[in-house]
TORPA-815752 format. One record per residue (C-alpha): z, y, x. Coordinates in steps of 0.001 Angstrom, whole numbers. Layout:
((Z Y X))
...
This chain:
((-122738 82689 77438))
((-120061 82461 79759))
((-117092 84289 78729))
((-114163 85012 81412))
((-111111 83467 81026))
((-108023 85917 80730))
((-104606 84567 82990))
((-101703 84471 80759))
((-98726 85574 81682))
((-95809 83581 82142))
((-91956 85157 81496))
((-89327 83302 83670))
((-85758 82784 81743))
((-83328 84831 83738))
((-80141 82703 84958))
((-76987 83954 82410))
((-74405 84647 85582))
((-71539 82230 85292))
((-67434 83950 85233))
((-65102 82698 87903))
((-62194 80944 86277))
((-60215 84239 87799))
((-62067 86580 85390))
((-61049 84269 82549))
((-57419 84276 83443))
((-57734 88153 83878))
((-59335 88319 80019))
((-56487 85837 78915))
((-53994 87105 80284))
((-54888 90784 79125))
((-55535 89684 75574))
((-52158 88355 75472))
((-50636 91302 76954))
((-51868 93030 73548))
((-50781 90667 71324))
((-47415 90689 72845))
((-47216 94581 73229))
((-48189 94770 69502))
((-45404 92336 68921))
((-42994 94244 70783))
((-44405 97797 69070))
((-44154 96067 65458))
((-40563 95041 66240))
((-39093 97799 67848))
((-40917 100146 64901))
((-39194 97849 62462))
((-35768 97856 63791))
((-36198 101156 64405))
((-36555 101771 60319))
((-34060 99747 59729))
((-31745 101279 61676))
((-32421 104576 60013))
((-32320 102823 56775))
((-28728 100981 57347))
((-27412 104734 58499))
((-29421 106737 55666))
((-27370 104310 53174))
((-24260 104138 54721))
((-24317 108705 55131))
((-25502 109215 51844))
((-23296 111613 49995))
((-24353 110919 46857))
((-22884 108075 44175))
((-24652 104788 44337))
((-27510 104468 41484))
((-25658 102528 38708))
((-21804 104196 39253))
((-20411 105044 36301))
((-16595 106745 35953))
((-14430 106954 32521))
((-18054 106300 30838))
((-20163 108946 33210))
((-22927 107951 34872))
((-22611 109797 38237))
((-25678 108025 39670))
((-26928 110558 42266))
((-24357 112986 42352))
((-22215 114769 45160))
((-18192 114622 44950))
((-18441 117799 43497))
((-20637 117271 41025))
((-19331 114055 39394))
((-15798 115475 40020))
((-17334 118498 37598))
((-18714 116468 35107))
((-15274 114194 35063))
((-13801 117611 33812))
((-15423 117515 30829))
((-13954 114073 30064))
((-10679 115062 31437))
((-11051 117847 29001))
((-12400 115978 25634))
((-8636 113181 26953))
((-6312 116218 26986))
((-7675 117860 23424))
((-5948 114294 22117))
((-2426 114699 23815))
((-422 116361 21237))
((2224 116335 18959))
((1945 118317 15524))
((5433 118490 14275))
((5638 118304 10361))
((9011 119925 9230))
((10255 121768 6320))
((6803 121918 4735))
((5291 123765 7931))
((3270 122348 10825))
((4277 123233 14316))
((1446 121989 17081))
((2238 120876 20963))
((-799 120492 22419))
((-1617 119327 25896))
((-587 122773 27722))
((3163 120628 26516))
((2658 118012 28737))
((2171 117417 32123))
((-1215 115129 32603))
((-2181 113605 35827))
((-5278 111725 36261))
((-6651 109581 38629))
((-10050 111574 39178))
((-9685 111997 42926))
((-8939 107775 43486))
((-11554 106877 41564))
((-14494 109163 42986))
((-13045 108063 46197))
((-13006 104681 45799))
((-16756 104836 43648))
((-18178 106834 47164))
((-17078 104003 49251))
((-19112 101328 47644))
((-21859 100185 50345))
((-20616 101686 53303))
((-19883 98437 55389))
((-22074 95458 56556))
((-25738 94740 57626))
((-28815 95877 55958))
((-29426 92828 54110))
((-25782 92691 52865))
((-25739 96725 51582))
((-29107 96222 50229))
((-28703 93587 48154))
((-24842 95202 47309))
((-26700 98709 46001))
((-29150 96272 44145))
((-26218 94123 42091))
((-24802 98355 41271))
((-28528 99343 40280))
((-28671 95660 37904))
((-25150 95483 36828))
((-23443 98502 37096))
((-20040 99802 38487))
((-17498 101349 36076))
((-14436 103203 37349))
((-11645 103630 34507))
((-10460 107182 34181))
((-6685 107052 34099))
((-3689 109404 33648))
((-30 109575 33232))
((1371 111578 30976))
((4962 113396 30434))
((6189 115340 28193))
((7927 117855 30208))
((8012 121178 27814))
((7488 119606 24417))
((11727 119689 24123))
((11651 123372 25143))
((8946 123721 22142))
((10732 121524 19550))
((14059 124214 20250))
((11652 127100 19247))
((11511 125934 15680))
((14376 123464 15307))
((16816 126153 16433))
((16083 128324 13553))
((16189 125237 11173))
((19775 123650 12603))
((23021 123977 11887))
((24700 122482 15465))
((27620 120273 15437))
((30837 120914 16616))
((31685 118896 19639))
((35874 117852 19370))
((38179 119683 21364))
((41205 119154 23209))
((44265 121623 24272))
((47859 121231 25051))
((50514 121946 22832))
((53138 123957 24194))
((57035 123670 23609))
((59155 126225 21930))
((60767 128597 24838))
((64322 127676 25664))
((66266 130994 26102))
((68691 129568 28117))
((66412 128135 31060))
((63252 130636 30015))
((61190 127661 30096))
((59684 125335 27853))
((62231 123361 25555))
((61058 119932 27276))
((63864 117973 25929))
((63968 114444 24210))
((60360 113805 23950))
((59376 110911 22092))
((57233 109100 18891))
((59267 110216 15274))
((60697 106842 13841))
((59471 107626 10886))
((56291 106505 11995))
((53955 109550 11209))
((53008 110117 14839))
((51623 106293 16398))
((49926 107875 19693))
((52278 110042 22101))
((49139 112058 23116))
((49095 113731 19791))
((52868 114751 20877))
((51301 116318 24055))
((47690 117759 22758))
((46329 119111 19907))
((42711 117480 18933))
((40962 119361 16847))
((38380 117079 15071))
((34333 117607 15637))
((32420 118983 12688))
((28700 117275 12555))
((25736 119386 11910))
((22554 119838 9831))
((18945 119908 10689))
((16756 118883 13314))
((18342 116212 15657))
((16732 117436 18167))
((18041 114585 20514))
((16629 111952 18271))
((13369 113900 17879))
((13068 113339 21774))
((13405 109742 22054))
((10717 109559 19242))
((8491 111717 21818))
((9423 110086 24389))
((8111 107056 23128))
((5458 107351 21185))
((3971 109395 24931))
((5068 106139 26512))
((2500 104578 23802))
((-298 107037 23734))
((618 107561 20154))
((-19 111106 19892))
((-708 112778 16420))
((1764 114041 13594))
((5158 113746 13834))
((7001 114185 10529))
((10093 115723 11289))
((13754 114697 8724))
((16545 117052 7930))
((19358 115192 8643))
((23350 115560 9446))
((23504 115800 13210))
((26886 113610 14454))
((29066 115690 17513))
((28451 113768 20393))
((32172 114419 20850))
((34681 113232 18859))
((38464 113016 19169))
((37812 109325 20300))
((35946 109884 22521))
((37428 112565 23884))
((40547 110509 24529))
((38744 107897 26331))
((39046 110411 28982))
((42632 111162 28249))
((44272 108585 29160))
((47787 107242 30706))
((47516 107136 34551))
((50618 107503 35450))
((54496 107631 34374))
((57845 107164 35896))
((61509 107547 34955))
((64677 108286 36749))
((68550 108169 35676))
((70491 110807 36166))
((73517 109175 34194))
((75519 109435 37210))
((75374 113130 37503))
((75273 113844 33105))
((77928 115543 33609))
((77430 118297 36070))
((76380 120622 33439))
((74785 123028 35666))
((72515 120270 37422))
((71621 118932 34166))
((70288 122557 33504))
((68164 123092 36335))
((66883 119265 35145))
((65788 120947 31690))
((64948 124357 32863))
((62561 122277 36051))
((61237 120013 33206))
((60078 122894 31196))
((57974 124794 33426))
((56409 121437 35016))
((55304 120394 30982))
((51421 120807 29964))
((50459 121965 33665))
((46877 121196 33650))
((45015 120704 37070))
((41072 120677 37393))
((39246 118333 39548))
((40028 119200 42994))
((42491 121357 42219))
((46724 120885 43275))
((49697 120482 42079))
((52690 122140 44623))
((56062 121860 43201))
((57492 124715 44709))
((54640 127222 42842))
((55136 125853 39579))
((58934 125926 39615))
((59037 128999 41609))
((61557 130201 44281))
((65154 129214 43374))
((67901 131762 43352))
((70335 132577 40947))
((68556 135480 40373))
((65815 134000 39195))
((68097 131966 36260))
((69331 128486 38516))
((72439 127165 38437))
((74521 126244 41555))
((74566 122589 41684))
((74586 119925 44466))
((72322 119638 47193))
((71920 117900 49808))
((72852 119930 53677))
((73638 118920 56618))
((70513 116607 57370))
((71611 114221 54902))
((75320 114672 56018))
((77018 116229 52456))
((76287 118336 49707))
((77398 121692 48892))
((76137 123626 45558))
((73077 125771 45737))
((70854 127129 43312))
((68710 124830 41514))
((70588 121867 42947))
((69153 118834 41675))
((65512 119899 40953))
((64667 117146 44122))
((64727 114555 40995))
((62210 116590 38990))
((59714 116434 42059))
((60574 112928 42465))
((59797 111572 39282))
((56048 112857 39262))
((55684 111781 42886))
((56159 108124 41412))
((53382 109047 38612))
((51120 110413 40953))
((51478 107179 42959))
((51442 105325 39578))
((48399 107383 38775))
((46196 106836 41781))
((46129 110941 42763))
((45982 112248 45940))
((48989 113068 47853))
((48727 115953 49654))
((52407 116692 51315))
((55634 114965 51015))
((58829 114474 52325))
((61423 112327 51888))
((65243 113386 51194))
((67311 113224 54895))
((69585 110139 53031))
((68493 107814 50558))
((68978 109278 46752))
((71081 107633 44179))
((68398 107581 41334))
((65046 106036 43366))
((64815 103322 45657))
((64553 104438 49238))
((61198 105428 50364))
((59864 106607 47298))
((61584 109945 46815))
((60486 113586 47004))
((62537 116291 48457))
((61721 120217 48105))
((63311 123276 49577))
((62588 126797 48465))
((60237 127979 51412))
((60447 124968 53503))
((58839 121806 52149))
((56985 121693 48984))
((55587 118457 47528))
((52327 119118 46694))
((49514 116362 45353))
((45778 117006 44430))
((43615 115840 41365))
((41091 113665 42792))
((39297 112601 39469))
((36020 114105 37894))
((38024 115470 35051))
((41028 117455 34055))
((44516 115753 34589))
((47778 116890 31951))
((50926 116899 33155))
((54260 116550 31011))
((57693 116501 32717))
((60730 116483 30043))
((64250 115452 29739))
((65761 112447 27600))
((69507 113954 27167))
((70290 110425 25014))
((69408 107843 27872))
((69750 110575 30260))
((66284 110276 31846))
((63671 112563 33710))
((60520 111649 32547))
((57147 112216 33640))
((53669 111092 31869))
((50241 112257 33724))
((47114 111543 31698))
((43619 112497 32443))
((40216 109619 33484))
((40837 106288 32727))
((41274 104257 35625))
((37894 102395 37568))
((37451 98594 36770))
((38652 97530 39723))
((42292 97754 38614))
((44336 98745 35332))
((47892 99371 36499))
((49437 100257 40285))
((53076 98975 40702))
((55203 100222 43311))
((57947 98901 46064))
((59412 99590 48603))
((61883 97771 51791))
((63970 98157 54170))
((62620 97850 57869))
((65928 99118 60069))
((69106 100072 59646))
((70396 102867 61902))
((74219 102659 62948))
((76027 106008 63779))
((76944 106804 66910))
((80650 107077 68654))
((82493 110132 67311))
((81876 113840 67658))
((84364 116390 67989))
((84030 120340 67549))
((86290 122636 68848))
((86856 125564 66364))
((88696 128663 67582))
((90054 128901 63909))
((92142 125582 64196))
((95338 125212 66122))
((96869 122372 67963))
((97745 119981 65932))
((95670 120242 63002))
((91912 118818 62633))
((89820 117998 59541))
((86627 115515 59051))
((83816 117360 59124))
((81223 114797 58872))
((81763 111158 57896))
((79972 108287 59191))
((76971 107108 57801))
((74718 105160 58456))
((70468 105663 58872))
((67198 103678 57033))
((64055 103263 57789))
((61862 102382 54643))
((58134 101594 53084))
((56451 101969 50509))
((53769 100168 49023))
((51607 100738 46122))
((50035 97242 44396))
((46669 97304 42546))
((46871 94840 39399))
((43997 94043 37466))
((45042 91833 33980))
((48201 91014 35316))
((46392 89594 38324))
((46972 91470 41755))
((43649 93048 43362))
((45378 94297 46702))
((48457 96254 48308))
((48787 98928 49908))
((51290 101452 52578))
((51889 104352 50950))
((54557 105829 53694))
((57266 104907 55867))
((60504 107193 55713))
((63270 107989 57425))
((66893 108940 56775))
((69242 109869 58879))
((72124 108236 60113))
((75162 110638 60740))
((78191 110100 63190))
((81370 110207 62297))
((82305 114551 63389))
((85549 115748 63892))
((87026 119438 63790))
((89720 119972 66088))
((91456 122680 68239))
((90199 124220 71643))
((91859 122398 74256))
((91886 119029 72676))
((90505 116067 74600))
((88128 113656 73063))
((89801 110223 72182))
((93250 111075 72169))
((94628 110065 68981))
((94752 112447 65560))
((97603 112322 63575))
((96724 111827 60108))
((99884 114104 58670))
((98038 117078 60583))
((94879 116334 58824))
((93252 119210 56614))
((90541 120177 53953))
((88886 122728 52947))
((89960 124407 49437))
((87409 125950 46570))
((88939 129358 47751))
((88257 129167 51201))
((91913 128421 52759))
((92786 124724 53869))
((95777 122535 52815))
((96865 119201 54070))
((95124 116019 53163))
((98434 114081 53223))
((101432 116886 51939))
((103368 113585 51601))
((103813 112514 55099))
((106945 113821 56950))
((106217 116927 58435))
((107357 120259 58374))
((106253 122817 56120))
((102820 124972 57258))
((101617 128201 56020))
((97812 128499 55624))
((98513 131169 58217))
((99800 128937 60439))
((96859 126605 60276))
((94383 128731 60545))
């Protein structure tokens, strides 16, 4: 049997279509575009975090993990919360700072309310904040790392002082104490002359029977300190005050003891001492009775007068206006500008002022006003007198020392002295003694005669009013010694005294130059009339009526 053949079907392979090189640098190129925008997206996301991260750590306002201050750990914590919990240990410090005072068999307890405490709470939480704040991610990571591993410990300081523990040592030592008697000092006053109504400032000097070595127990009376008992409260304090300085707080065990004065007569004559003296003769004068009086009577009220720091000395208030009425004695003085004398009341009382002008100068005091004399004076060098006139011109000097300074004027009636001694703060370093001087710069010649015309004098009769004399100029210098050894000089003041030309008195009419004769010359007597100077000369007999 013939069977029929079935065609088979045949499946042709289809062609795969072949990519232009284009398409494959499309694909490439897109790929990479990926790759690189995932590189870019993966960078910029990660410097974006750690941006964030750096600022997170560096705005944090909480203390680093690992911070620990005065032995709290203030890991995690605001300001205010670690500066809370530092309280407690600023707290559990001050319940240590005190003092329990052990006296008398009772306990008296300071505690820290006493003293004033500062700590350093506030530098230390500032400084512990900053840590980390600065430098790259890297560097603040690993730096908050090295605090998480090994820590950071602040030390909680303080100072302490204490400022009311002396107040609180007086509030039982006061009832316990006995205080000491500091020294004092006063002047001793002179018997009252009844003649001059002054202080009997006469012959003032050491006994030589050798009872009295120191001439200031002659001027003052020192009345000895007397020490106390109890609590030396003074001594108590430096023990406080150190064993603060040490942080040795605790009991204090407190000793009844005698308490010495702090001042003593020694010590209190440290600060009276011998600044200045000076001495002047009036020999020449001894005996002119009344000036020698208003010498004594000036002395007395000028002894023990006691200035204050800043406080002056004026020679014309202490000895007061002077008029007989007020008990002075006509005696010479100087009128005329310098051109006689003629007595007044209190005559000769231009010593007293210039005897304590030298120990002011002596003494280093402050001169306030002086004046010198219109002609030199017979018992000082030129140039370093005083003159005073009731009313006109005082002499008047200042203390210019921190303490009090004593003065004591008297009269030696033996070596016929004034005298004058001022004592008061010893003298700086610098120097231990001031000498004085003084020298003559000019001498001033008088000029050609004068002549007056007085209605009361006939023709030919004249008198000298005025003689001749002649005119200084001095100054005055004031040397600094130290041991002997001369630390400077120095002006003190330049005066000047008058010179005087020779004045005549002579009759209206008379013509200047024409010759005097001497047998018509006349004087002045002590009752007022005028007699002849020369009753010897040839002349004929004048009446007093005559003349005048």
């Amino acid at each position: 049997m013939e069977t029929e053949a079935t065609p088979r079907k045949v499946h042709k392979k289809k062609k795969k279509r072949r990519q232009s090189p284009l398409q494959i640098v499309l694909v490439v190129l897109l790929a990479l575009l990926v790759v690189v925008g995932g590189v870019f997206a993966f960078l910029y996301l990660n410097d974006r975090y750690q941006a964030d991260r750096l600022k997170a750590i560096i705005a944090a306002d909480t203390y680093r993990e690992g911070v620990t201050i005065g032995g709290v750990d203030v890991s995690g914590m605001t300001e205010e919360e670690a500066r809370t919990a530092l309280a407690a240990a600023e707290e559990e410090i001050a319940a240590g700072i005190y003092f329990n005072f052990i006296c008398d068999g009772k306990a008296y307890l300071a505690d820290s309310s006493y003293f004033d405490i500062t700590f350093n709470a506030e530098e230390v939480l500032a400084e512990a904040m900053n840590l980390a704040r600065s430098g790259d991610l890297d560097t603040l990571e690993a730096e908050l790392d090295d605090i998480r591993t090994n820590g950071r410990n602040y030390e909680l300081t303080y100072t302490v002082e204490p400022t009311r523990v002396e107040e609180f040592v007086h509030s039982f030592a006061d009832t316990l104490t006995t205080e000491a008697v500091p020294a004092s000092v006063t002047v001793r006053t002179l018997p009252i002359n009844e003649e001059t109504e002054a202080q009997d400032a006469v012959n003032i000097g050491l006994p030589e029977d050798g009872s009295i070595t120191d001439i200031r127990d002659i001027f003052f009376d020192f009345v000895p300190s007397v020490d106390g008992y109890g609590v030396d409260v003074a001594a108590l304090m430096d023990t406080v005050t150190a064993r603060t300085a040490s942080r040795d707080f605790g009991d204090v065990e407190v000793a009844m003891a005698n308490i010495p004065a702090e001042v003593t007569v020694d010590t209190l004559k440290e600060n009276v001492a011998l600044r200045g003296s000076a001495s002047t003769s009036y020999e020449s004068t001894r005996r002119n009775s009344n000036r020698v009086f208003n010498l004594q009577k000036a002395t007395g009220l000028c002894y023990g007068v006691v200035l204050q720091p800043g406080e002056e000395f004026s020679a014309n208030t202490v000895l007061g206006d002077r008029y007989e009425s007020t008990g002075w004695k006509p005696a010479p003085a100087i009128i005329g500008g310098g051109s006689g004398t003629e007595d007044q009341p209190g005559g000769g009382v231009c010593q007293i002022s210039t005897t304590v002008y030298n120990a002011v100068l002596k003494g280093d005091l402050e001169v306030v006003s002086r004046r010198n004399h219109s002609s030199v004076s017979g018992y000082i060098d030129g140039g370093l007198d005083a003159t005073i006139n009731t009313g006109t011109i005082d002499f008047v000097w200042k203390n210019n020392t921190e303490n009090p300074v004593y003065v004591f004027t008297w009269v030696d009636t033996e070596e016929y002295t004034v005298n004058c001694q001022i004592y008061g703060q010893p003298f700086p370093d610098t120097f231990d003694t001031i000498e004085l001087s003084s020298e003559l710069v000019e001498t001033i010649q008088p000029g050609p005669a004068v002549y007056e015309a007085q209605s009361w004098i006939t023709s030919p009769f004249w008198m000298v009013y005025k003689s001749a004399k002649k005119g200084y100029i001095y100054k005055s210098y004031a040397t600094y010694l130290k041991d002997g050894e001369v630390v400077e000089t120095r002006e003190i003041a330049t005066s000047k005294y008058n010179a005087h030309d020779l004045t005549y008195y002579v009759w209206p009419g008379y013509i200047p130059g024409t010759p005097l004769d001497p047998a018509y010359e006349i004087r002045e007597t002590e009752d007022g009339g005028t007699e002849l100077v020369n009753p010897a000369l040839s002349i004929p007999a004048q009446t007093d009526a005559a003349i005048q």
